[in-house]
Legacy VTK file of the C-alpha trace (Angstrom):
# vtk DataFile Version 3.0
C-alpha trace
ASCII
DATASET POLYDATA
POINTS 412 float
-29.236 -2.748 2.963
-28.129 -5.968 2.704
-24.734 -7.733 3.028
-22.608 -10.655 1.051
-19.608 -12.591 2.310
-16.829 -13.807 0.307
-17.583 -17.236 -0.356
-13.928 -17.886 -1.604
-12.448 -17.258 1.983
-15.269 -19.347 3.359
-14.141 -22.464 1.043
-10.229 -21.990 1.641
-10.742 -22.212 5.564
-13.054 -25.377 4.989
-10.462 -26.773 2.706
-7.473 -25.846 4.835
-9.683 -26.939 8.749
-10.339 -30.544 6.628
-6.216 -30.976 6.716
-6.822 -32.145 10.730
-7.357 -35.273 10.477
-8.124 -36.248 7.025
-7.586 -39.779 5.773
-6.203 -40.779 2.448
-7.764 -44.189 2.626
-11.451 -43.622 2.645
-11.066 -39.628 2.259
-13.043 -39.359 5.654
-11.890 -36.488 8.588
-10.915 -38.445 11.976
-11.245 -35.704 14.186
-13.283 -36.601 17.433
-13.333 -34.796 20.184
-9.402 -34.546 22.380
-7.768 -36.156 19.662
-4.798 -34.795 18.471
-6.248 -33.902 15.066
-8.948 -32.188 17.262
-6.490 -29.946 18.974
-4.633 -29.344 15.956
-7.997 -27.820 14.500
-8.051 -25.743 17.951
-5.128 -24.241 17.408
-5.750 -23.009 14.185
-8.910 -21.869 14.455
-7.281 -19.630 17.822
-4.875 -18.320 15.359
-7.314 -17.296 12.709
-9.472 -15.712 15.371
-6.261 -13.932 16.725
-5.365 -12.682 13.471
-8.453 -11.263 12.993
-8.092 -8.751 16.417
-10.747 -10.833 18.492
-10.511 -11.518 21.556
-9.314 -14.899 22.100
-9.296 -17.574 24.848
-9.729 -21.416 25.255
-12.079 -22.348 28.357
-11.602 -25.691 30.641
-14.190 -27.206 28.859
-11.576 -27.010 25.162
-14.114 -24.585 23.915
-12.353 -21.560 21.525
-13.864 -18.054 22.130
-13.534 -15.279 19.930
-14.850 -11.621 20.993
-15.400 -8.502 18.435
-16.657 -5.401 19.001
-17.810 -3.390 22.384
-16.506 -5.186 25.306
-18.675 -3.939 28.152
-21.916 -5.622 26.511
-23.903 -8.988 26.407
-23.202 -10.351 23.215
-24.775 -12.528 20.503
-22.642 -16.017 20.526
-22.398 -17.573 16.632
-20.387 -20.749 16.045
-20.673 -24.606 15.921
-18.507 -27.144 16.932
-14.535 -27.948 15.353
-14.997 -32.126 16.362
-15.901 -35.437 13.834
-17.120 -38.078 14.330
-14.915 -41.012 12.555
-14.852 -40.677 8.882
-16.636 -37.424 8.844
-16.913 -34.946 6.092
-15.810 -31.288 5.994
-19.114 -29.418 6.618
-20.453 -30.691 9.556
-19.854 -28.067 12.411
-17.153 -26.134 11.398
-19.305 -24.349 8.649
-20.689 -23.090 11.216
-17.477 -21.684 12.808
-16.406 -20.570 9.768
-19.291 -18.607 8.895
-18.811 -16.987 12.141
-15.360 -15.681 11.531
-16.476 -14.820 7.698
-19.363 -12.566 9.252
-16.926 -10.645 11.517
-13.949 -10.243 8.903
-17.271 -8.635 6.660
-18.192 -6.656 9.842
-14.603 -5.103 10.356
-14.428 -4.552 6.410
-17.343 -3.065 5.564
-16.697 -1.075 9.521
-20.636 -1.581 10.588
-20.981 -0.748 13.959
-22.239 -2.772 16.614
-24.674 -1.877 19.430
-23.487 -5.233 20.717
-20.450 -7.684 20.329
-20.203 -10.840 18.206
-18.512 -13.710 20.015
-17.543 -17.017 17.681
-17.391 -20.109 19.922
-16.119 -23.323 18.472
-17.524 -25.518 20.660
-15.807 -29.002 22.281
-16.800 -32.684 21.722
-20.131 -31.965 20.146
-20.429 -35.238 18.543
-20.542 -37.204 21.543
-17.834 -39.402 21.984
-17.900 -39.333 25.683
-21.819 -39.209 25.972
-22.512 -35.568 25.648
-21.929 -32.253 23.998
-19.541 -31.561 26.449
-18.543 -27.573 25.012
-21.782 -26.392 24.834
-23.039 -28.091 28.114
-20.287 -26.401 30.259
-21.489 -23.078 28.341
-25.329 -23.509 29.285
-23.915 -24.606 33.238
-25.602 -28.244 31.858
-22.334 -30.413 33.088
-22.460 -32.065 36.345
-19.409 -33.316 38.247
-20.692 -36.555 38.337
-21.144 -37.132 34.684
-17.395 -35.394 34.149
-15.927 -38.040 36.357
-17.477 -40.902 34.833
-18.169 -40.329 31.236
-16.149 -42.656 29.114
-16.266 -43.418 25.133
-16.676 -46.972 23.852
-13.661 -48.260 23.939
-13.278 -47.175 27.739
-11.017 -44.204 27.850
-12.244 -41.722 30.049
-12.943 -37.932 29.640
-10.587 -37.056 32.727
-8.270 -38.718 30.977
-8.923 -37.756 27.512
-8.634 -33.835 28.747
-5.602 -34.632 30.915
-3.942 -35.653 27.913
-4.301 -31.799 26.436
-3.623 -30.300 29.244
-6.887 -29.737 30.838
-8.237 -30.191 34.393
-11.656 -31.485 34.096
-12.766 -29.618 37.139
-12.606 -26.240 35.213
-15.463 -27.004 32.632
-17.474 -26.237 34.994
-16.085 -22.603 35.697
-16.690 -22.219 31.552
-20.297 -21.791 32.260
-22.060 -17.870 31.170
-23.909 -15.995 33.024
-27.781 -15.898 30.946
-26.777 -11.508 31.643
-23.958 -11.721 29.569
-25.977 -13.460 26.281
-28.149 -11.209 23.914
-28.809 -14.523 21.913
-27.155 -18.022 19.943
-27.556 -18.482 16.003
-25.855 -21.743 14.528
-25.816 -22.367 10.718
-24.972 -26.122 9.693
-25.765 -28.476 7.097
-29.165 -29.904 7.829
-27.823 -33.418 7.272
-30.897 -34.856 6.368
-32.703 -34.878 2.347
-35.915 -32.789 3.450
-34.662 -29.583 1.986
-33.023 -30.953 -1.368
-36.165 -33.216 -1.633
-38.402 -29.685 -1.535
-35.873 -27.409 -3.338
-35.695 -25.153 -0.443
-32.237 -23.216 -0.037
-32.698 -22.295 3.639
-34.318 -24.417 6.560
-35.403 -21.832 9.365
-35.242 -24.119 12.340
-38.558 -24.513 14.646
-36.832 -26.563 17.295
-33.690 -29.444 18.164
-34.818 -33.705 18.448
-34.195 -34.792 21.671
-31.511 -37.666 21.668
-30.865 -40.700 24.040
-27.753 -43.064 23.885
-27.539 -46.602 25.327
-24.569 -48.833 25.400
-26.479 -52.409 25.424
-24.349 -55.920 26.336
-25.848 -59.399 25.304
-24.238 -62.169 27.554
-24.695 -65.542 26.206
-22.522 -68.704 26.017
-19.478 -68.851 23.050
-19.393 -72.312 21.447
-18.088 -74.249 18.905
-19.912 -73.346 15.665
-20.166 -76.952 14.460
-20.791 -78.334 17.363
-23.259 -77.001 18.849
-26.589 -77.627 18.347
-29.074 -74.197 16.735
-32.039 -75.304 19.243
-29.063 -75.142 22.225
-27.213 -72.066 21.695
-26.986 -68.879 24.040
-25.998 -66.628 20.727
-25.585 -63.267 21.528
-25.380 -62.234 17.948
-29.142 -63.411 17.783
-30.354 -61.673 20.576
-29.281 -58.413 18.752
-30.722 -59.693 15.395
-34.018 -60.167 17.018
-34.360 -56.675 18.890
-32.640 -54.816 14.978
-36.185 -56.360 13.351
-38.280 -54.957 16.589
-37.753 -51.328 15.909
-40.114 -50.633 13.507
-42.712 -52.422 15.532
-41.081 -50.430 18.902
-41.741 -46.558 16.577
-45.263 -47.869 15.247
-46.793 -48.657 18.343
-44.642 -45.782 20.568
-43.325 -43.136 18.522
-44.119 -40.567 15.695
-42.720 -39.425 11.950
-40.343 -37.466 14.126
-39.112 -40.929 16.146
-35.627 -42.478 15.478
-34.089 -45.606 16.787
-30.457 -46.693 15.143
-28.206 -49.121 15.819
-24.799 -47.462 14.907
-21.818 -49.897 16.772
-22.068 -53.394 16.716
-18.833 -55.663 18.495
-19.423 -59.120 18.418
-16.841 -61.361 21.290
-15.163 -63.728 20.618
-15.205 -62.465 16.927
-14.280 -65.846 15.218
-15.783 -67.562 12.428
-15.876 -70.842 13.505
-17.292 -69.299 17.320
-20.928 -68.573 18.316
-20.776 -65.116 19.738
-21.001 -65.317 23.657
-20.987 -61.168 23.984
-22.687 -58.630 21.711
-22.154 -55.284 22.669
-24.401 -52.315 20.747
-25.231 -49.009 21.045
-29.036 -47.979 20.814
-29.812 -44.035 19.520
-33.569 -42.563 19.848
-34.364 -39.225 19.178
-38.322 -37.695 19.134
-38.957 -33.715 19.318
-40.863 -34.860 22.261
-39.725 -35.820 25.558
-42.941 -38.155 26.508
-42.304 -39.979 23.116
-38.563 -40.681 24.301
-39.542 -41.971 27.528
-42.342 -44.363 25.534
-39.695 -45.341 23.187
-37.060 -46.038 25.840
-39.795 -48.165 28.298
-40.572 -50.574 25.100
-37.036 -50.841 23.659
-36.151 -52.155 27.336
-39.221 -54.362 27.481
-37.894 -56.117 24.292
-34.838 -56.403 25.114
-35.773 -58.408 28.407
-37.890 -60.659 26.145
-35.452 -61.075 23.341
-33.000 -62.581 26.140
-35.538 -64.604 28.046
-36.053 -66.025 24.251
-32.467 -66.598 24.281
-30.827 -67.639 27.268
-29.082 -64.745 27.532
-28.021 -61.969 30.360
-29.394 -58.140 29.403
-26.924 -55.262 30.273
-27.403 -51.452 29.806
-26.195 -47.874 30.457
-27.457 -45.134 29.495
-24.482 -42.562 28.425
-26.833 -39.414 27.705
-30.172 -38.065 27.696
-31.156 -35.004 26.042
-34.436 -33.525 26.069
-35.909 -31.610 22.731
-35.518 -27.981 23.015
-38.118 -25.135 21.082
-35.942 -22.072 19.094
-36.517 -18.803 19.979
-40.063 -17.192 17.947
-37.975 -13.862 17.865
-35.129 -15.419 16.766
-36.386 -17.735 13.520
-38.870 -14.433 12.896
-35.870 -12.475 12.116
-33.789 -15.336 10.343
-37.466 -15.625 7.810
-37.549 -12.094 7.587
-33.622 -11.748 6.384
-34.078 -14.738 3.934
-37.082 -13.478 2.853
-35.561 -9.892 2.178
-31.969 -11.998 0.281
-35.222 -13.243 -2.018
-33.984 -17.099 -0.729
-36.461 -20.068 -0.767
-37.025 -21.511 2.556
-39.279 -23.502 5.024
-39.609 -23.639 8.599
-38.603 -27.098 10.082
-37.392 -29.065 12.943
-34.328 -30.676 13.135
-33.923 -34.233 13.550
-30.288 -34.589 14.815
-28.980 -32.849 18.388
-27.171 -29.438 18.289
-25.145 -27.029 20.490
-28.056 -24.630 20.002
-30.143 -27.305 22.050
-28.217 -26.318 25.153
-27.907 -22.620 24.447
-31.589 -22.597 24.654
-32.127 -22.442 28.250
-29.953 -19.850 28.660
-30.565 -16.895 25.772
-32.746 -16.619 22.751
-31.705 -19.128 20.207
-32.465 -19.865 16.232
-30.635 -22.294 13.775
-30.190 -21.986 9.748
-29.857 -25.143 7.738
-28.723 -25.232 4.267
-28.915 -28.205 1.911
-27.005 -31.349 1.931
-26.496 -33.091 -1.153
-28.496 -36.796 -1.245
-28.769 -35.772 2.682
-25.723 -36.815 3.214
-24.016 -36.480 6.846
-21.297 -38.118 8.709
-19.535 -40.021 5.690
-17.042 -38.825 3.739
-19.017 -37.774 0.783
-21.128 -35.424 2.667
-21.564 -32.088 0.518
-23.158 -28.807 0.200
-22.994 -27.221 -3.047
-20.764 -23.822 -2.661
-23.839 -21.468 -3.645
-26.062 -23.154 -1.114
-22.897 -22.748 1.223
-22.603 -19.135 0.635
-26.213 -17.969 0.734
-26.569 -19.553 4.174
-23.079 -17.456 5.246
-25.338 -14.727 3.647
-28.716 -15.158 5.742
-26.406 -15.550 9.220
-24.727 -12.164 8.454
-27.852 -10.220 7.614
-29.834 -12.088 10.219
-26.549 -10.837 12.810
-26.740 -7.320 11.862
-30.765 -7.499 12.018
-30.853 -9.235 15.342
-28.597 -5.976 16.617
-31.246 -3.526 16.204
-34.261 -6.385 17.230
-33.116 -7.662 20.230
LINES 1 413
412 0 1 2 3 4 5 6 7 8 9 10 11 12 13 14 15 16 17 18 19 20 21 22 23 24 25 26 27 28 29 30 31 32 33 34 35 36 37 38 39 40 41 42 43 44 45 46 47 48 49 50 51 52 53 54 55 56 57 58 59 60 61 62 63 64 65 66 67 68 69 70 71 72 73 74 75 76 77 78 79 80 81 82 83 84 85 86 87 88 89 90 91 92 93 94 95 96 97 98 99 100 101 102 103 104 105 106 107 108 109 110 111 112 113 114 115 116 117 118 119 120 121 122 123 124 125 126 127 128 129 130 131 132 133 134 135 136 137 138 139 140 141 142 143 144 145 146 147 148 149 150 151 152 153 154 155 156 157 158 159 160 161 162 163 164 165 166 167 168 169 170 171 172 173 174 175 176 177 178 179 180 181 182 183 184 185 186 187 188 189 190 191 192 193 194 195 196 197 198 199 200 201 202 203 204 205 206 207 208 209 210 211 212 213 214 215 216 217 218 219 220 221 222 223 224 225 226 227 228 229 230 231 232 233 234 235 236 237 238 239 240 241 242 243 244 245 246 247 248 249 250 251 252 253 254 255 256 257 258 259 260 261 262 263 264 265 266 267 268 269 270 271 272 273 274 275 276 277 278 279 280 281 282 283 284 285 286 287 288 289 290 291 292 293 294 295 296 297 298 299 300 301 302 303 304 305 306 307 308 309 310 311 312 313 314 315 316 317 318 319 320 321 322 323 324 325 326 327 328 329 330 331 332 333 334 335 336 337 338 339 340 341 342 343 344 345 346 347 348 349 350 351 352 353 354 355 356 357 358 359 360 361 362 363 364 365 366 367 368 369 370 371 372 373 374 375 376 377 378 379 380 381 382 383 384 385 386 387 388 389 390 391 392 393 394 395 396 397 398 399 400 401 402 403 404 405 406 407 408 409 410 411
């Protein structure tokens, strides 16, 4: 027997969750991580949870935990993360809450028992703004105190300062982490953010494993001049230096990396940032991701070799830090077994596949049994505020995590 959820619930939370932090001017969410649109979103989603009889806390790491059924039992952890990166759209992550708290309201309606409890976690600051996945690090006993004491987002504000500012002592995300005992397993469903499954007109994506991900902040140091003045052969242009080491990449993933390798530039900030000025400073950031960990390290080594060149080349001074490293991570055979075996019984087309962007699931993976479902995104389509999944795709991927739930009860 198979179940279905109610796919009009699932859209009203979406809708009503996209309120936090939604801009009129380019229609994008603005809800990263300790903002006040972020704990807005936390405080809903405790209520919902609360009025659905779970049992309901917030951790020190901001993460919001929802508990059904038996109470003395390890349970099998759903959810995603509530966070956005800057003009975000409304499916990234919190489908996967949502779904969550769908599942269970089907659960207590339809009054299936449970050998074993569900537990919705809405992870914290998944999206990185400080360097990390901070909610589903302090989960997986990943966080170090180290890295909580000195991670900082671009513009310099610090995470101890970030979580002061709700109320939060950062020295208790570390008391947030579970004991591997008290985990049966960790399924995520989200968007796959990419075009692989529209392109192959596949409904479900059974994930085989999570991309790795590394993040650099880079700083050119050159000379600012006069940009009439001073002569092209005699600059120190830090604007240049970047130009250069943008065209290098594709040489950098040919010679290092595989179809799997990544390498963006996503934040550019150019000092003095005049027309009429060379550019003295160029600060970047610098993104890889491979589903190997060897590849990384090959990517990283030659990135940093070009870089030194590019400002030998240029008279300029090469700065970097690196603000995160995480290694690729394998899903669990049981787990995506069971997640093909429920799509396969819904009569849903699907195909196993990796997935090229980092996940909470990533972390949950060294501590429990872990799969991930992806369902479409329209044009692939992420992080922009006309990412979309068409409402049937939406609902048959609630679908597969609720059957795959109940199957996973009597499997594990």
């Amino acid at each position: 027997m198979t179940y279905s959820v109610d796919i009009t619930r699932v859209e009203r939370d979406l809708y009503e969750l996209a309120k936090f932090g939604y801009r009129e001017s380019d229609k994008g969410i603005y809800r990263q991580g300790f903002t006040e649109a972020d704990w807005q979103a936390r405080h809903w989603i405790t209520d919902h949870f609360q009025r659905c009889g779970l049992h309901t806390h917030m951790d020190g790491a901001g993460n919001v935990c929802g508990r059904y059924g038996p109470q003395d039992k390890p349970a099998i952890l759903i959810g995603s993360h509530l966070d956005s990166v800057p003009a975000g759209g409304i499916f990234d992550g919190t489908l996967g809450v949502i779904a969550g708290l769908e599942c269970v309201r089907i659960i207590q309606e339809q009054d299936i028992p449970l050998q074993y409890p569900i537990e919705i976690i809405a992870t914290s600051e998944e999206e990185g703004r400080f360097g990390g996945m901070l909610g589903a690090q302090a989960l997986s006993g990943s966080l170090t105190l180290d890295w909580l004491e000195n991670a900082k987002d671009p513009t310099g504000e610090t995470l101890k300062q970030a979580m002061a500012a709700r109320g939060l002592d950062y020295h208790e995300a570390l008391h947030a982490k579970r004991n591997p005992e008290d985990v049966k397993a960790f399924i995520e469903l989200h968007i796959e953010q990419g075009p692989v499954l529209e392109a192959s007109k596949k409904t479900i994506g059974v994930v085989e494993g999570i991309s790795g991900v590394f993040k650099w902040l880079i700083k050119f140091l050159g000379k600012a001049d006069h940009a009439g003045t001073a002569p092209m052969d005699l600059r120190s242009d830090a604007f240049m230096g970047l130009a250069d080491f943008a065209h290098e990449i594709k040489r950098i993933i040919d010679e290092n990396g595989t179809d799997k390798s990544r390498l963006t530039i996503g934040r550019v900030d150019l000092k003095p940032g005049y027309a009429h000025t060379v550019p003295g400073e160029a600060d970047f950031t610098l993104v890889g991701r491979d589903m190997s960990e060897q590849v990384m390290r090959d990517l990283a080594d030659s990135c940093r070799k070009a870089l030194s060149a590019i400002a030998r080349r240029h008279r300029l001074m090469f700065e970097y830090e690196q603000m995160s490293w995480l290694e690729p991570k394998s899903c669990s055979q049981h787990v995506m077994d069971v997640i093909e075996q429920t799509t396969q019984e819904l009569g849903y087309s699907y195909q196993l596949m990796p997935s090229g962007a980092g996940h909470d699931a990533q972390f949950f993976t060294d501590i429990t049994p872990t799969g991930m479902i992806f369902i479409p995104s329209v044009g692939g389509v992420s992080h922009a505020p006309d990412e979309w999944s068409h409402w049937v795709d939406v609902e048959k991927g609630c679908n597969v995590l609720l059957n795959s739930l109940l199957r996973l009860q009597a499997t594990l």
